[in-house]
N, CA, C and O of each residue as an XYZ file, in Angstrom:
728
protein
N       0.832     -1.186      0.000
C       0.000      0.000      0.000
C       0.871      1.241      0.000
O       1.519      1.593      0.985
N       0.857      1.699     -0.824
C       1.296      3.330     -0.879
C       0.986      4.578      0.102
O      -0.206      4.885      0.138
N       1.776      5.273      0.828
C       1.740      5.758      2.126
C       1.706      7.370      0.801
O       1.549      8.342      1.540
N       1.747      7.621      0.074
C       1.861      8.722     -0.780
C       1.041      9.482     -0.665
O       0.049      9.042     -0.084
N       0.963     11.273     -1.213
C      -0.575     11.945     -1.239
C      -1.507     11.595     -2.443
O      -1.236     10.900     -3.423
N      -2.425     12.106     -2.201
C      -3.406     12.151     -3.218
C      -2.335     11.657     -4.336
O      -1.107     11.619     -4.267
N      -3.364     11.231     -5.565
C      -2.893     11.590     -7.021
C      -3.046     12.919     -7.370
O      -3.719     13.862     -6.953
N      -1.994     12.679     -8.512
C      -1.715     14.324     -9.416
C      -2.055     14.397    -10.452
O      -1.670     13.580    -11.289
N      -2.821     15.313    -10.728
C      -3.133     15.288    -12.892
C      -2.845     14.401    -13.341
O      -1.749     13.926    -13.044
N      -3.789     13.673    -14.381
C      -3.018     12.827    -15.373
C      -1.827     13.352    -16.479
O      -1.774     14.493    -16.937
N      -1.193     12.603    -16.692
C       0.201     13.251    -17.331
C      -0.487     13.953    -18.636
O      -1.692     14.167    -18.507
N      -0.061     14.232    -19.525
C      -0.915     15.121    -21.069
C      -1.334     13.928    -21.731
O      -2.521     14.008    -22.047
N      -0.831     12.924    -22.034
C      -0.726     11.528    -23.081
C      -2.178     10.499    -22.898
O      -2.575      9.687    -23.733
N      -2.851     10.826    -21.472
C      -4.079     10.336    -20.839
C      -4.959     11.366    -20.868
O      -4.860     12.581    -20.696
N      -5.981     10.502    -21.163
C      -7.542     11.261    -21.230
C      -7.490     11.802    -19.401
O      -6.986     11.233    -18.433
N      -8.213     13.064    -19.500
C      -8.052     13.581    -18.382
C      -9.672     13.136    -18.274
O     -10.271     12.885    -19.320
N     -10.433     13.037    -16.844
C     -11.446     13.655    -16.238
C     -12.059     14.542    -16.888
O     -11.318     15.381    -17.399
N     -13.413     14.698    -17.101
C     -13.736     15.888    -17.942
C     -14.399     16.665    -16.468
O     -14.452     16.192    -15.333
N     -14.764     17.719    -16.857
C     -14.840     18.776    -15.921
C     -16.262     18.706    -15.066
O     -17.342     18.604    -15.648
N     -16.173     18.755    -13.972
C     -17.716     18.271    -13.101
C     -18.447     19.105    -13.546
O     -17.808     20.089    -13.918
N     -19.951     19.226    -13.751
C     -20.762     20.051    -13.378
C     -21.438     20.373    -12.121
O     -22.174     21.331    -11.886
N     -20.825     18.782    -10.839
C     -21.353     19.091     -9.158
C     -20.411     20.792     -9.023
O     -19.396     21.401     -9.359
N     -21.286     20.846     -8.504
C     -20.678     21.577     -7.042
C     -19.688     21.432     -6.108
O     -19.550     20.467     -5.356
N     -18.813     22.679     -6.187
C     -17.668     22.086     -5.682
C     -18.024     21.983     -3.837
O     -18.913     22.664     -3.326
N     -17.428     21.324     -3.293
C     -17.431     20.810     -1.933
C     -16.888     22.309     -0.568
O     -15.837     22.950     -0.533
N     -17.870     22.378      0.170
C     -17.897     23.466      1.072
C     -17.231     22.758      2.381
O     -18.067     22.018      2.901
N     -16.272     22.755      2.917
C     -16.070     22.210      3.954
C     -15.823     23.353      5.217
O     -15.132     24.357      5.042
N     -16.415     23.073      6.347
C     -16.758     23.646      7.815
C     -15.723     23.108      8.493
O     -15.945     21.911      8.673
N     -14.846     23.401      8.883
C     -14.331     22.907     10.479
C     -13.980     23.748     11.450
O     -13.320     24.777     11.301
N     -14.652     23.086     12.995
C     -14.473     23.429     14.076
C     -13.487     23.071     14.716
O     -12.985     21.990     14.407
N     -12.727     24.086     16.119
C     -12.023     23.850     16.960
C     -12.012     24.265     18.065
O     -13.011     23.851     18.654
N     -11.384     24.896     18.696
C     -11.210     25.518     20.053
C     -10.247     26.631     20.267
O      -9.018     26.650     20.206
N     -10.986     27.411     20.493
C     -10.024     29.359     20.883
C      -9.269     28.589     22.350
O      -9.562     27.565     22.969
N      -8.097     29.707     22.548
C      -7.165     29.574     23.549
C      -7.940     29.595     25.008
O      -7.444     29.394     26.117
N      -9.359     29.911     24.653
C     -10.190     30.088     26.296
C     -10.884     29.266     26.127
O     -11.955     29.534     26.672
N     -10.909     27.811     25.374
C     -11.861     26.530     24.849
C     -13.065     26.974     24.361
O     -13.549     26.017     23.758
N     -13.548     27.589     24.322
C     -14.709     27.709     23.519
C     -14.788     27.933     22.072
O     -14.150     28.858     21.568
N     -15.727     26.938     21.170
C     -16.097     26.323     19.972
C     -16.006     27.471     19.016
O     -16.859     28.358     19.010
N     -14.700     27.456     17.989
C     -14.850     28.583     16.981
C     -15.062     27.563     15.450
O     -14.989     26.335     15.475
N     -15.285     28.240     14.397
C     -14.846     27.779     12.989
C     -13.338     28.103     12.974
O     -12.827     29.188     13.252
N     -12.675     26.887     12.574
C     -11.204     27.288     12.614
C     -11.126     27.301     10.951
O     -10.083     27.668     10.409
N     -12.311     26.870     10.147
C     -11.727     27.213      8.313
C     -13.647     26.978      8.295
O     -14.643     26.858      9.008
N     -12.996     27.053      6.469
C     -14.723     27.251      6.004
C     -14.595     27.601      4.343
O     -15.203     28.447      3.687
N     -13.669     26.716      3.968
C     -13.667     26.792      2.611
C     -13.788     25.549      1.476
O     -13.964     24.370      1.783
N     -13.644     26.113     -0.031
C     -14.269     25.063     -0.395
C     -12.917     24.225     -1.006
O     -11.825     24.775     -1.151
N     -13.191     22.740     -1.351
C     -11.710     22.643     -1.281
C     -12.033     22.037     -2.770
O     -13.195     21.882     -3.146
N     -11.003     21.737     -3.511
C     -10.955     21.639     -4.749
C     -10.644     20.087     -5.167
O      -9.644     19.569     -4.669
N     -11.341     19.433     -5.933
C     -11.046     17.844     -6.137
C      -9.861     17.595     -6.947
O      -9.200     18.446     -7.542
N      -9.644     16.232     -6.904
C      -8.134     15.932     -7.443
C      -8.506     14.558     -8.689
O      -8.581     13.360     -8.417
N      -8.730     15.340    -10.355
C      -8.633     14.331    -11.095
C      -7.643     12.906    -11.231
O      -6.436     12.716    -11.374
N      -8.840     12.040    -11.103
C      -8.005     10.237    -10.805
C      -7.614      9.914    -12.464
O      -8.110     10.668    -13.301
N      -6.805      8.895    -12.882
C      -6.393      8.716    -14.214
C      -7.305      7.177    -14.458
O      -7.314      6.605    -15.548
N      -7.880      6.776    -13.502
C      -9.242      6.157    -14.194
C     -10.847      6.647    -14.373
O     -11.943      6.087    -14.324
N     -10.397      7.892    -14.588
C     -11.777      8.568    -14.897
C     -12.613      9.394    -13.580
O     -12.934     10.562    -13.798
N     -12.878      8.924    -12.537
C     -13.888      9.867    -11.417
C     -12.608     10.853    -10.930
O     -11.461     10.559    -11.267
N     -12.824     11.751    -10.311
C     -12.431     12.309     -9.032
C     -12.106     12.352     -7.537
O     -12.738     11.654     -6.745
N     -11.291     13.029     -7.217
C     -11.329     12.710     -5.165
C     -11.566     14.166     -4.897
O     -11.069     15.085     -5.547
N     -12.462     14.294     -3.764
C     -11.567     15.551     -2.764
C     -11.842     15.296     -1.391
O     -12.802     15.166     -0.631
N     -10.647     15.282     -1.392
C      -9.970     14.876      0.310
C     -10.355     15.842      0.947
O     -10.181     17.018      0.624
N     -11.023     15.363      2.100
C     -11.690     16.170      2.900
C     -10.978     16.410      4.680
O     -10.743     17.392      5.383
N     -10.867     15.245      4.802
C     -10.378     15.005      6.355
C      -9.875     13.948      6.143
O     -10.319     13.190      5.280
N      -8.644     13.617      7.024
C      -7.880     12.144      7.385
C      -7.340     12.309      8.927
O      -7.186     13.488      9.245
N      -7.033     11.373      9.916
C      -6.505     11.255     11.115
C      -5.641     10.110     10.580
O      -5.773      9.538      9.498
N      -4.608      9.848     11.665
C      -3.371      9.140     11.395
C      -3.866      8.207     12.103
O      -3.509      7.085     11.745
N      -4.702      8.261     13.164
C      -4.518      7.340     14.544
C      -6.517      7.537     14.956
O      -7.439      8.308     14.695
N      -6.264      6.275     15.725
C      -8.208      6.190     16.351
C      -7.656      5.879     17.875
O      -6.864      4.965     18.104
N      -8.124      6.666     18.775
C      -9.024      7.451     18.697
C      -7.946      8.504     17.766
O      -6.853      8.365     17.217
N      -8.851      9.512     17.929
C      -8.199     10.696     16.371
C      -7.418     12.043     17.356
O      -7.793     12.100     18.527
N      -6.662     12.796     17.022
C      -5.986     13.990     17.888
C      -6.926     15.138     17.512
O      -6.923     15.602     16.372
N      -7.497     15.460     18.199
C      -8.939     17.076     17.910
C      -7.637     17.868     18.402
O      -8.068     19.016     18.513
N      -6.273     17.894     18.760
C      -5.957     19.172     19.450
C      -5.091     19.468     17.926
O      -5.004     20.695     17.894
N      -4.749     19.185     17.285
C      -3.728     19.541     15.934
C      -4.553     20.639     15.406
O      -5.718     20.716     15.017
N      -3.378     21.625     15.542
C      -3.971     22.583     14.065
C      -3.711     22.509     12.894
O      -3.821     23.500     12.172
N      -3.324     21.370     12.450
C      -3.313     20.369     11.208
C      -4.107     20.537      9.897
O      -4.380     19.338      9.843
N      -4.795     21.112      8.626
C      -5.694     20.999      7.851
C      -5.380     19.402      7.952
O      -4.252     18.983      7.691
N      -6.318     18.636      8.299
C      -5.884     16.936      7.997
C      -6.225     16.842      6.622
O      -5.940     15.740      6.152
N      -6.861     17.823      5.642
C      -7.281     17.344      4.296
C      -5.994     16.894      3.942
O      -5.800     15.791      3.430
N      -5.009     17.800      4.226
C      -3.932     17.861      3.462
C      -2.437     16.786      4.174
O      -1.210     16.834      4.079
N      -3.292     16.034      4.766
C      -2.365     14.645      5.352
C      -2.301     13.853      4.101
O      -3.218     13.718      3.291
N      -0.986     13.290      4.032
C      -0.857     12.704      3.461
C      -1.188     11.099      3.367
O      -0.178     10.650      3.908
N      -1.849     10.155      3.071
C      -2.439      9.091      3.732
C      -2.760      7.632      2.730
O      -3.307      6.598      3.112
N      -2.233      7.942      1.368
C      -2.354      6.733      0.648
C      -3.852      6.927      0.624
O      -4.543      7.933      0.787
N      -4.251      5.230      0.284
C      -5.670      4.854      0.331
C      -6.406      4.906      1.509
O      -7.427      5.554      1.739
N      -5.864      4.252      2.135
C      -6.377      4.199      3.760
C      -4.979      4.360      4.870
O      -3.911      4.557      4.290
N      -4.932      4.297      6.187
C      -3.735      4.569      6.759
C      -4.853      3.641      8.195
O      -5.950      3.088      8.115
N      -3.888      3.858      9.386
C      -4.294      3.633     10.683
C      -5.341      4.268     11.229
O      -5.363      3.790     12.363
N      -6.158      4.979     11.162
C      -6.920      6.349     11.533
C      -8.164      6.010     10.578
O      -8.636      4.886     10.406
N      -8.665      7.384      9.904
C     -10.009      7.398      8.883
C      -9.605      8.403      7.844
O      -8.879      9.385      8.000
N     -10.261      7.944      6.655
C     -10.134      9.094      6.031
C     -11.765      9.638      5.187
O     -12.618      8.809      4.869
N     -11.854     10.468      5.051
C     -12.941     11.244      4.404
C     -13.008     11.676      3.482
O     -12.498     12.795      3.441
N     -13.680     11.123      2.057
C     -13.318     12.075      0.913
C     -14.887     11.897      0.092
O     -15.842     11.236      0.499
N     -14.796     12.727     -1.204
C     -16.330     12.849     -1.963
C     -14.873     11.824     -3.025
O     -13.669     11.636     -2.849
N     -15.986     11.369     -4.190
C     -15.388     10.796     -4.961
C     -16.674     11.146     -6.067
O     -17.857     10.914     -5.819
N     -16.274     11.620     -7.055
C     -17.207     12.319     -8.166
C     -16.882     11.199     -9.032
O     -15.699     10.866     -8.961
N     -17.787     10.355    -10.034
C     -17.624      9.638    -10.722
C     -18.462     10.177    -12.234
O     -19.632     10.556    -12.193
N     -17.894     10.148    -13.144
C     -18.641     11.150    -14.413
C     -19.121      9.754    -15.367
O     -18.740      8.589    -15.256
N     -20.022     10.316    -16.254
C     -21.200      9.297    -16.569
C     -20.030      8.316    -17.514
O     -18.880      8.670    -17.773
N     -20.540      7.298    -17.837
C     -19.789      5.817    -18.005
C     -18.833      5.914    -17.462
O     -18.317      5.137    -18.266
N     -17.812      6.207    -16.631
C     -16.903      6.192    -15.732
C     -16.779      4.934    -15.230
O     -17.869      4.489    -14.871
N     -15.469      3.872    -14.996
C     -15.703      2.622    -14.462
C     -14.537      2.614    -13.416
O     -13.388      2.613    -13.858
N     -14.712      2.609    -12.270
C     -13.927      2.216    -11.298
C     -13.752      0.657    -11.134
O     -14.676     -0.098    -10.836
N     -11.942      0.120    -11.458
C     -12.207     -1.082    -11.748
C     -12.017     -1.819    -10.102
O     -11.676     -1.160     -9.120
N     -12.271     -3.065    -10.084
C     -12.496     -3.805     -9.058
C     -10.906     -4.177     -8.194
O      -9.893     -4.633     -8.725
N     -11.132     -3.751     -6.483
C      -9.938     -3.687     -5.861
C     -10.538     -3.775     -4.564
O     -11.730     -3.625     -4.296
N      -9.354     -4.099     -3.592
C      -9.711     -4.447     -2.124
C      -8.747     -3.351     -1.590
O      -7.553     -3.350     -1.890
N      -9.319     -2.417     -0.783
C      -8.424     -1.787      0.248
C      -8.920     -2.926      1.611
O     -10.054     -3.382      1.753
N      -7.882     -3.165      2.386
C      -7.853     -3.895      3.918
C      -8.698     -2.571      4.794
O      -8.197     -1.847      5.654
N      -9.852     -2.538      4.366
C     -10.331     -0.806      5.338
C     -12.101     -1.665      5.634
O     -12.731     -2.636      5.215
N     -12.237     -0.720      6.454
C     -13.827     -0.758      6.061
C     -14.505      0.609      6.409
O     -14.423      1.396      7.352
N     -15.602      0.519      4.595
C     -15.802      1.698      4.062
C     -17.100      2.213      3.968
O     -17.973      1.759      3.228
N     -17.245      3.383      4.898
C     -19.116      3.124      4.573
C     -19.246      4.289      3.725
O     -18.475      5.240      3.854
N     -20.306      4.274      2.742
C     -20.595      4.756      1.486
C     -21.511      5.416      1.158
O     -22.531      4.779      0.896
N     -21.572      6.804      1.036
C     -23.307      7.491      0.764
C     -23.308      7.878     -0.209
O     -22.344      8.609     -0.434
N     -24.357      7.672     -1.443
C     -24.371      7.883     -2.475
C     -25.204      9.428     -2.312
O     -26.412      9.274     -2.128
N     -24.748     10.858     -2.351
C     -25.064     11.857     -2.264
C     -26.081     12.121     -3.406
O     -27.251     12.362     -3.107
N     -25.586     12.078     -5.020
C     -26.594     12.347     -6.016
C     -26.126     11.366     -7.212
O     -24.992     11.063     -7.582
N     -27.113     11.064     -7.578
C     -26.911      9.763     -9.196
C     -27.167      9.021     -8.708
O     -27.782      9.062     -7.643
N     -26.725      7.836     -9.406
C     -26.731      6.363     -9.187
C     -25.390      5.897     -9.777
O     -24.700      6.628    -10.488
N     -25.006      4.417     -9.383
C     -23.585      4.415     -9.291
C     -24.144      2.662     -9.594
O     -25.329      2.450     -9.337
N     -23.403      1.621    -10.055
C     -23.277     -0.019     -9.769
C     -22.302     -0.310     -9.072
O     -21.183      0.175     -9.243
N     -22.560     -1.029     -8.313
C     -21.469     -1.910     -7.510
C     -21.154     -3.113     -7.775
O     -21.832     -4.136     -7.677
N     -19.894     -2.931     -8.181
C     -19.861     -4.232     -8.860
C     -18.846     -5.579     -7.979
O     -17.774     -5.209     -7.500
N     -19.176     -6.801     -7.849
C     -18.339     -7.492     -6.868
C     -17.660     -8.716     -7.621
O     -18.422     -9.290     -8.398
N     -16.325     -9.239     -7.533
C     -15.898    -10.399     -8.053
C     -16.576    -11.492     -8.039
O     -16.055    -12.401     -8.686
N     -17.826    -11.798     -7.390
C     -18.511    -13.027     -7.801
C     -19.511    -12.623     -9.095
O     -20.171    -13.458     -9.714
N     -19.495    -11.362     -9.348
C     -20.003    -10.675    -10.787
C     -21.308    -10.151    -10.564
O     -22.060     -9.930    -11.514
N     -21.674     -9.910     -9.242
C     -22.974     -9.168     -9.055
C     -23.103     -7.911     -9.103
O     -22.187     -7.245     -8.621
N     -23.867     -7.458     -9.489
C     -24.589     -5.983     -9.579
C     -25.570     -5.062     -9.135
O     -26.734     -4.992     -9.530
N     -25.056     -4.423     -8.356
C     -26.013     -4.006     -7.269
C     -26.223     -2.254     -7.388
O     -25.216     -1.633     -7.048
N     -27.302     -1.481     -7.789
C     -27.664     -0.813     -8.120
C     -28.171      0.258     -7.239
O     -29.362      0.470     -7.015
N     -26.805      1.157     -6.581
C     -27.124      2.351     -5.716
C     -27.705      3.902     -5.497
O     -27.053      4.870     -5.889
N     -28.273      3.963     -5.205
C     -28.658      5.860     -5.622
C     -28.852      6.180     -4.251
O     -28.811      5.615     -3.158
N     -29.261      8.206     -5.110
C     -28.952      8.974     -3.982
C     -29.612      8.644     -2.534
O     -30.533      7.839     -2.673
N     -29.429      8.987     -1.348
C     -29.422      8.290     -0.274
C     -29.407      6.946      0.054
O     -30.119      6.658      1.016
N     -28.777      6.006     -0.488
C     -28.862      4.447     -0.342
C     -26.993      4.929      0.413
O     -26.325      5.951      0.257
N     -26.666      3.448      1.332
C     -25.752      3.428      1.951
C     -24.568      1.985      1.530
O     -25.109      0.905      1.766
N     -23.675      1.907      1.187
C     -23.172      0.337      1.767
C     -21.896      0.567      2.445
O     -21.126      1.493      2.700
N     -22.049     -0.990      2.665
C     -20.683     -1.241      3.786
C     -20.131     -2.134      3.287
O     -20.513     -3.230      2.877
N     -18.700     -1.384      3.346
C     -17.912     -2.288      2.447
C     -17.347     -2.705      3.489
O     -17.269     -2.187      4.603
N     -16.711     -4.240      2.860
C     -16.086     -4.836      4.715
C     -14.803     -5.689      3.891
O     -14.775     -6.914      3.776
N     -13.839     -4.810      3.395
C     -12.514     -5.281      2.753
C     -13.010     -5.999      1.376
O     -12.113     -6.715      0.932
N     -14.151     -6.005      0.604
C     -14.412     -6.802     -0.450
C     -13.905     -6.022     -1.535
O     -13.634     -4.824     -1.617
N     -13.809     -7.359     -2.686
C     -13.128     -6.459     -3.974
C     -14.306     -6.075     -4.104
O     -15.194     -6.676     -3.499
N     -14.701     -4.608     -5.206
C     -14.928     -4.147     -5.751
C     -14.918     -2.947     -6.490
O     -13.859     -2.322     -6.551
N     -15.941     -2.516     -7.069
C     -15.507     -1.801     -8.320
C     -16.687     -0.911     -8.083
O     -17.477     -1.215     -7.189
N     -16.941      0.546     -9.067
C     -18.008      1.208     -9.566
C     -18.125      1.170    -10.566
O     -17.106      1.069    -11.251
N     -19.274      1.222    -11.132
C     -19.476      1.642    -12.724
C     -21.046      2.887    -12.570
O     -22.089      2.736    -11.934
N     -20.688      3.781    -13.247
C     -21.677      4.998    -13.862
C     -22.267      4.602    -15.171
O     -21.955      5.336    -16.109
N     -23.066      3.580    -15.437
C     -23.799      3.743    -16.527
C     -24.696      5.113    -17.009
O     -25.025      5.057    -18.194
N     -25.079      6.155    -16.387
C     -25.933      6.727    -16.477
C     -25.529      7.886    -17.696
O     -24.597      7.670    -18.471
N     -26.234      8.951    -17.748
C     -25.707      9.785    -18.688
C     -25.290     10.975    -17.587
O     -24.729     12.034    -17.867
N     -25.744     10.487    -16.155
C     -25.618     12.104    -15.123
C     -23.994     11.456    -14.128
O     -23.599     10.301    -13.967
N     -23.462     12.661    -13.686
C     -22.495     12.846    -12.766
C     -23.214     11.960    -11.461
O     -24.430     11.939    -11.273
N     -22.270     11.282    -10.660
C     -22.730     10.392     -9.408
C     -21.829     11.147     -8.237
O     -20.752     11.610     -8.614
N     -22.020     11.229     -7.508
C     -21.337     11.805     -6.101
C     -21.665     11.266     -5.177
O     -22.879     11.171     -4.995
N     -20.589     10.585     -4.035
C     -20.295      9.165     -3.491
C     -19.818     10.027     -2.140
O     -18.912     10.787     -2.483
N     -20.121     10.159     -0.752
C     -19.330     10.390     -0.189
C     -18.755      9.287      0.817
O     -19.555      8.706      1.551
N     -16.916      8.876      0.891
C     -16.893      7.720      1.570
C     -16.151      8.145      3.261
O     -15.772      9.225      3.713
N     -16.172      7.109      3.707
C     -15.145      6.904      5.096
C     -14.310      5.914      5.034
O     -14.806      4.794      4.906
N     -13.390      5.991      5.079
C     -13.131      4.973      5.199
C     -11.901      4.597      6.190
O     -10.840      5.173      5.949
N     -11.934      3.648      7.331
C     -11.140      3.184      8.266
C     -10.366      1.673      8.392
O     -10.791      0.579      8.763
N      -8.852      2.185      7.847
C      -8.035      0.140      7.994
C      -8.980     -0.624      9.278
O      -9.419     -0.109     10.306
N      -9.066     -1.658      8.916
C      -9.380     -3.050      9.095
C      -8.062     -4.436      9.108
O      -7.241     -4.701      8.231
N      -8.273     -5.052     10.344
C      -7.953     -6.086      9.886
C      -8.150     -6.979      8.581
O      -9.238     -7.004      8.008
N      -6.963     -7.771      8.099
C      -7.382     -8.081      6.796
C      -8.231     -9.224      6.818
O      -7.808    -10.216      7.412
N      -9.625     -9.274      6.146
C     -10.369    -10.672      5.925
C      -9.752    -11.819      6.092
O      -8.609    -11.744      5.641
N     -10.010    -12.892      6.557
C      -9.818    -14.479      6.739
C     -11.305    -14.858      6.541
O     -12.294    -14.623      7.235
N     -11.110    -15.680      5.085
C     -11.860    -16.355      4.661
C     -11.613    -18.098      4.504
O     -10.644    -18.495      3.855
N     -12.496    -19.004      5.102
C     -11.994    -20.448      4.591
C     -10.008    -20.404      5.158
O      -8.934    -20.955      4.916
N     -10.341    -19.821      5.626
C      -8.272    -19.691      7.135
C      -7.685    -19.293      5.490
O      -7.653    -20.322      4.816
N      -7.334    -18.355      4.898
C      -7.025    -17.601      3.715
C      -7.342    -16.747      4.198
O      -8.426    -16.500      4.728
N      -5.882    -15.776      4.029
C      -5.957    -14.333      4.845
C      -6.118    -13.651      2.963
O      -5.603    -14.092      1.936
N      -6.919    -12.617      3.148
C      -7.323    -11.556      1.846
C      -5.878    -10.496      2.307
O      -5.479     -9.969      3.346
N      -5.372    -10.575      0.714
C      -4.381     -8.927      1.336
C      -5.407     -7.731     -0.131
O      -6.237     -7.958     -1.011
N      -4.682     -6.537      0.381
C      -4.503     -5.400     -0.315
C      -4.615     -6.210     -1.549
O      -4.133     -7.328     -1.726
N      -5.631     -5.185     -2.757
C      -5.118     -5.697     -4.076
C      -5.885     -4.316     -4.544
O      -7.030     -3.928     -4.308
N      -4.709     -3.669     -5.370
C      -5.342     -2.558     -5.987
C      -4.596     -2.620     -7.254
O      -3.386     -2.400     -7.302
N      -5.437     -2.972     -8.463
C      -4.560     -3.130     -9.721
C      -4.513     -2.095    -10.709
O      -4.345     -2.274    -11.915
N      -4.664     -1.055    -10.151
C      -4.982      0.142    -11.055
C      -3.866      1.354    -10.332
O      -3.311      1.266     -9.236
N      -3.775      2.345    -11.225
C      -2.419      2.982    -10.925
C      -3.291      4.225    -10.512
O      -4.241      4.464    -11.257
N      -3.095      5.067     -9.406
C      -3.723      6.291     -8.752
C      -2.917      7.472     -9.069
O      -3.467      8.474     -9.524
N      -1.368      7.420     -8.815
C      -1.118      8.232     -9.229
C       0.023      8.192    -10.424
O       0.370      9.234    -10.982
């Protein structure tokens, strides 16, 4: 697993992401003035990071560690954290119409809100499971994948927190991500 930041632009030679029509992402965070009482310590909007298999990220929040440190004056968007790390991470993931996120296991477990569209979930035993806006899943280290059949933009917001890795049939599941991020 790659401990790296986000991905970066696709190089010129790759089809880039075409340009969202969502809305870009407003993020709020709170903290604590020097006399403890509850201020906005930011309140801006933060900007997504085109993936080179087609959707988007924007990293929203990450912690290194659970329980999590509230005393850092840290932007955690801007932690650096791979896919998943020890801690949680928080991001929107914009997926643009036929867009296919191909099928992979992060060792995490990921819970999933489909904000607006509809999205497929697709799983290595080849099922297809058909999500929209407010529907939820829980991913629990399984491969899978997205696909956007639709003709509209999908917006996904995830969590996601390492997990022990699956033992299935005493077969330990590792990491498998066969697609290149950055």
């Amino acid at each position: 697993m790659s401990d790296k930041a986000l991905p970066s632009p696709p190089p010129k030679d790759l089809p880039s992401t075409p340009d969202s029509p969502l809305p870009p992402v407003r993020r709020v965070v709170t903290g604590h003035a020097p006399d403890a009482t509850a201020v906005v310590k930011s309140d801006d909007t933060i900007p997504s990071i085109p993936l080179q298999i087609g959707p988007s990220v924007t990293p929203l929040w990450a912690t290194e560690e659970l329980p999590a440190d509230v005393s850092s004056p840290q932007d955690k968007a801007q932690l650096e954290t791979g896919l998943t790390n020890d801690g949680a991470i928080m991001r929107i993931l914009d997926v643009p119409p036929g867009a296919k996120f191909p099928l992979h296991r992060t060792v995490s477990l990921d819970y999933v809100y489909v904000v607006r569209g509809e999205v497929v979930l697709t799983l290595d035993d080849g099922s297809r499971t058909t999500v929209r806006a407010n529907d939820v899943v829980v991913q629990q280290a399984t491969m899978h994948g997205w696909e956007n059949e639709t003709n509209s933009w999908a917006r996904m917001l995830l969590v996601m927190m390492r997990s022990q890795e699956p033992v299935v049939g005493g077969k330990r599941l590792e990491e498998d991500v066969g697609f290149k991020i950055e």
